[in-house]
C-alpha positions as CSV (number, residue, x, y, z in Angstrom):
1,X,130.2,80.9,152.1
2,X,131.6,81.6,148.7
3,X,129.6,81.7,145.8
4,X,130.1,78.7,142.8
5,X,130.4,81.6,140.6
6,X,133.8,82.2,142.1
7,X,135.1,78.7,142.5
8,X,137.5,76.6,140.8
9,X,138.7,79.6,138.6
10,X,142.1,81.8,138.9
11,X,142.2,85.2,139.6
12,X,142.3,87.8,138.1
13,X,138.9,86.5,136.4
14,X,138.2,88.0,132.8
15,X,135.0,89.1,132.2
16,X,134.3,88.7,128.1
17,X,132.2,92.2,127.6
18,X,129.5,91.7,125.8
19,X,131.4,88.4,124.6
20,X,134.1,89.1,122.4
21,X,134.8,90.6,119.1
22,X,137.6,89.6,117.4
23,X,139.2,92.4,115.4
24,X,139.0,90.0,112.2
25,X,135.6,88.9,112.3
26,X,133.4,90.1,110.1
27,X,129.6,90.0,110.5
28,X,129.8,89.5,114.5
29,X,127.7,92.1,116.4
30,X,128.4,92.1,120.6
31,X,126.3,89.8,122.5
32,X,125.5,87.8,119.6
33,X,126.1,83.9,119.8
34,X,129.1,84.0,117.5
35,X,130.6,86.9,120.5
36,X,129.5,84.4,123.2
37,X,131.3,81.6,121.6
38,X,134.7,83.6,120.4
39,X,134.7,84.9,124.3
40,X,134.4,81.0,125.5
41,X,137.0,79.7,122.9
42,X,139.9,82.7,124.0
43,X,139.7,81.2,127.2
44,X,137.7,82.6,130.0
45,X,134.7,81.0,131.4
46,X,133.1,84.3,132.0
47,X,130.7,85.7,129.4
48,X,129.4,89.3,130.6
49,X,126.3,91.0,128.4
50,X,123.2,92.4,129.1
51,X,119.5,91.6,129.3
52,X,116.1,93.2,127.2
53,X,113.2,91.8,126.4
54,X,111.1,91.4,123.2
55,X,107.7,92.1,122.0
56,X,107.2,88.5,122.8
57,X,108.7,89.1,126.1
58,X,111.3,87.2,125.5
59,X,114.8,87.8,127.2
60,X,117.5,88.8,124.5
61,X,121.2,89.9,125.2
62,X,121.3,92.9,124.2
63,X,122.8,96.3,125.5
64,X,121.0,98.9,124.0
65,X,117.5,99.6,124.8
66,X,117.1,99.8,120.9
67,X,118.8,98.3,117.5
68,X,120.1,101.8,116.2
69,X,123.7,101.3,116.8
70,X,124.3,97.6,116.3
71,X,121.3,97.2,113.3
72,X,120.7,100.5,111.9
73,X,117.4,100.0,112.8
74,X,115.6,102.6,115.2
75,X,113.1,100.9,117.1
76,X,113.4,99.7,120.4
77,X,114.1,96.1,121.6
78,X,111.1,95.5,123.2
79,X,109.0,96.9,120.3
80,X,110.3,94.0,117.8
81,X,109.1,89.9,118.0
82,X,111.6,87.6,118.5
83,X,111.3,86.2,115.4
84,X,112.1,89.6,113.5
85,X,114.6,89.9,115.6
86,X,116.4,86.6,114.7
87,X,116.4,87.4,111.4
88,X,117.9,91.1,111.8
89,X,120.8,89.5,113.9
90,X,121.1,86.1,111.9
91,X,123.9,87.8,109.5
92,X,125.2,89.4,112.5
93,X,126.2,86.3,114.8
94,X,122.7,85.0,115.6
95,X,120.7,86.7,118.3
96,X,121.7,85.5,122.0
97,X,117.8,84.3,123.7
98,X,118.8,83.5,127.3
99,X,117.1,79.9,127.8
100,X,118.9,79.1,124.7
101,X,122.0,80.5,125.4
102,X,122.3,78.9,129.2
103,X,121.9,75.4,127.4
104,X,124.3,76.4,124.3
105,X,127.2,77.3,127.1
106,X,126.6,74.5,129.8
107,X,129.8,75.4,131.3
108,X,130.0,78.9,131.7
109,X,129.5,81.5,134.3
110,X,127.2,84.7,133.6
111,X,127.3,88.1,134.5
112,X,124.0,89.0,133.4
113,X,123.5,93.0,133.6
114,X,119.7,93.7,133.7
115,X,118.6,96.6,131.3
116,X,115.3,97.0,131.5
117,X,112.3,96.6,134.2
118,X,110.3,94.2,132.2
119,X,113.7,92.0,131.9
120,X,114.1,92.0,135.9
121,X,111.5,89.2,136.8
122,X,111.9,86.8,133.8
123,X,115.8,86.8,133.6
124,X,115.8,85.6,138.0
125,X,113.1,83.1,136.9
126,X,114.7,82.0,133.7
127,X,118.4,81.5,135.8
128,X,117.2,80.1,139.0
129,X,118.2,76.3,137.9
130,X,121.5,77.9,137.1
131,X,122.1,80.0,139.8
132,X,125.3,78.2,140.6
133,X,126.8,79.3,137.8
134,X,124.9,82.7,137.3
135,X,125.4,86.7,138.5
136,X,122.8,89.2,138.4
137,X,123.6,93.0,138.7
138,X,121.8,96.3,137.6
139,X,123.2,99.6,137.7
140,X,119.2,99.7,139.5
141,X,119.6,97.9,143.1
142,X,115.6,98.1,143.0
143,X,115.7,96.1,139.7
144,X,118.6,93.8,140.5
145,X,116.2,93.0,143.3
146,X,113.2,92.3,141.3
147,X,115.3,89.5,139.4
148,X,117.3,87.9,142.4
149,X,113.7,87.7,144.3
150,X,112.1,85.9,141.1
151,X,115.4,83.2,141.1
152,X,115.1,82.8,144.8
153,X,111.1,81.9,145.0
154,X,112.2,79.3,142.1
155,X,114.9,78.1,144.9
156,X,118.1,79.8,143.1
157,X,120.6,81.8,144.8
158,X,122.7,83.5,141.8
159,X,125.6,85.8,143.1
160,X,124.8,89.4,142.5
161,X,127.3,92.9,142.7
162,X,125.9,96.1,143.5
163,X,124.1,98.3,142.3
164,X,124.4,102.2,141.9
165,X,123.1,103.3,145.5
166,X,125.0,100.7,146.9
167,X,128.0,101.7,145.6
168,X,127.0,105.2,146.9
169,X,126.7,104.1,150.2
170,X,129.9,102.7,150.2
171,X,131.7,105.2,148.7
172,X,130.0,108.0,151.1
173,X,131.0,105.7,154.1
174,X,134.2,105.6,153.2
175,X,134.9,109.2,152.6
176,X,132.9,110.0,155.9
177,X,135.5,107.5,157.6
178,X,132.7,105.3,158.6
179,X,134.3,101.3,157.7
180,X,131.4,99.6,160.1
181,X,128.9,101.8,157.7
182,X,130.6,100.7,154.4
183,X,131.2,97.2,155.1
184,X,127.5,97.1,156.3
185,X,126.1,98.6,153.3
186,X,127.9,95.6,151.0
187,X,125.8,93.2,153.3
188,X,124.7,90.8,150.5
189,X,126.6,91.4,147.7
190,X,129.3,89.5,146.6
191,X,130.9,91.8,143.8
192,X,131.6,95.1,143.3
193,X,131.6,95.9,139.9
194,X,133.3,99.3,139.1
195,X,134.6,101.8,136.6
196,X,138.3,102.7,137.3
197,X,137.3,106.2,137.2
198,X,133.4,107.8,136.6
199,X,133.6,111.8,135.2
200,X,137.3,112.5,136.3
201,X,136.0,111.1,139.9
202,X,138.3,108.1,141.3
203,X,136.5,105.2,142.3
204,X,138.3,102.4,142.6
205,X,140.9,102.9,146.0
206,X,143.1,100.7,147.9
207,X,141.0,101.6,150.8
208,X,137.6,100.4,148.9
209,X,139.8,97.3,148.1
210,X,140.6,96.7,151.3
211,X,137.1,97.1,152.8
212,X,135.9,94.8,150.0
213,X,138.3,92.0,150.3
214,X,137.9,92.3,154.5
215,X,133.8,91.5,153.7
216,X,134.3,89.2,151.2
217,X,133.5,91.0,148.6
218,X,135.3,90.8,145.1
219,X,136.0,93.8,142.9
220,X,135.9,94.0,139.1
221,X,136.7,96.6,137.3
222,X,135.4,97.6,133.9
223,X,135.8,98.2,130.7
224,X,139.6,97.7,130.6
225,X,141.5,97.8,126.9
226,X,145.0,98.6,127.5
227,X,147.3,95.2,128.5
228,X,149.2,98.2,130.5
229,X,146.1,99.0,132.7
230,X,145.3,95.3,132.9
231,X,148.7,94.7,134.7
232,X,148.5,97.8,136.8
233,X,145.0,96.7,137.8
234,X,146.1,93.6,138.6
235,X,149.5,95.0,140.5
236,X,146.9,96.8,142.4
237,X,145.0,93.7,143.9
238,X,141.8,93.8,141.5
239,X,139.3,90.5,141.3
240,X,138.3,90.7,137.5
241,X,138.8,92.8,134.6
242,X,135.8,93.0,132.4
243,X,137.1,93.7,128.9
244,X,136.3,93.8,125.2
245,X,139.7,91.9,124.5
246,X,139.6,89.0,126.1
247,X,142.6,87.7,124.0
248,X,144.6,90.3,125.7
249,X,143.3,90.1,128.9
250,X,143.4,86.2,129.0
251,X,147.4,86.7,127.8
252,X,147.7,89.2,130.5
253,X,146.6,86.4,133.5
254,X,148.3,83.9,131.9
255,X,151.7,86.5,132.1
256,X,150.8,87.2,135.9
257,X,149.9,83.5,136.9
């Protein structure tokens, strides 16, 4: 059975990256509230960022595990209160807490990338009423686990893509020529969420799309710039692009549709 994530919307989806940026904005730092909102109003539903927590243990967007390159500031996330850290990001776009942003966005869909351990448990139980509308992912399968777990004993079922090892699995079956293996190892995950290329190293495939689409399995591919590799991804077969210009990559659809 398909996912809610996935229903109702066009393909190719776009993923906003970290929300979205626009190149004339001042003042707006990536997974802010102001990014959130600019990736919502250029027309995708999909809002992708990234999950830490606080001092207060509270769960902030945010990709880093500290402020250095969006703040200045050298301390990690979880070493700062919430409330500091609302007033660091308040001239930046307003710092993104998740319970606030799932009400602020009512309609859209998450792709919620946990960052940190402490973040794996509190994000499943903080998305289990919006599981419908909610996927979890990790490059860590064991902490991906951790938060689908804590949404499902709260009676959520969020969608989920794999993790690293996963992906490893999959990729090893394939090159060993091993299909049942590979389609076996994406039992329970409904995305595969995947650099183009990693260190020179081809990932994405016709023959991984082929497996993934025969298991029902979608396949984004991230972080995606160029309108030229958009439409050759999208030539190619590709689910979702995950991009920081959502503006071109919603033109790009909209070109293709």
């Amino acid at each position: 059975m398909t996912h809610p994530w996935f229903l109702g919307e066009a393909k190719p989806r776009i993923l906003a990256h970290r929300g979205f940026v626009p190149r004339d904005s001042e003042n707006v730092a990536e997974n802010s509230l102001a990014a959130l909102a600019a990736g919502r109003s250029a027309g995708t539903v999909y809002l992708e960022s990234d999950c830490h927590v606080t001092a207060d243990g509270d769960v902030v967007l945010f990709h880093d595990d500290d402020l250095r390159r969006v703040t200045g500031d050298p301390r990690p996330v979880a070493a700062v209160s919430t409330r500091e850290l609302t007033g660091i990001m308040s001239t930046r776009g307003g710092l993104a807490i998740l319970p606030d942003v799932l009400r602020a966005f009512p309609d859209a869909r998450f792709n919620l990338d946990v960052k940190a351990d402490a973040a794996a448990q509190p994000v499943g139980a903080l998305t289990s009423r919006e599981a419908h509308r909610v996927l979890l992912t990790s490059f860590s399968d064991r902490r991906r686990g951790v938060a689908l777990r804590a949404a499902r004993e709260r009676g959520g079922e969020p969608a989920t893509s794999a993790g690293t090892k996963t992906l490893v699995r999959v990729l090893g079956a394939l090159a060993a020529r091993l299909p049942r293996l590979a389609a076996r190892s994406l039992d329970g995950v409904d995305a595969l969420q995947i650099p183009e290329r990693h260190r020179g190293i081809r990932v994405l495939s016709p023959r991984l799309l082929d497996l993934a689409h025969d298991a029902g399995v979608e396949v984004h591919v991230w972080t995606v710039n160029d309108p030229s590799d958009m439409h050759r991804l999208i030539a190619l077969g590709v689910d979702g692009i995950v991009t920081d210009r959502t503006d071109i990559g919603v033109s790009e659809r909209t070109r293709v549709l």
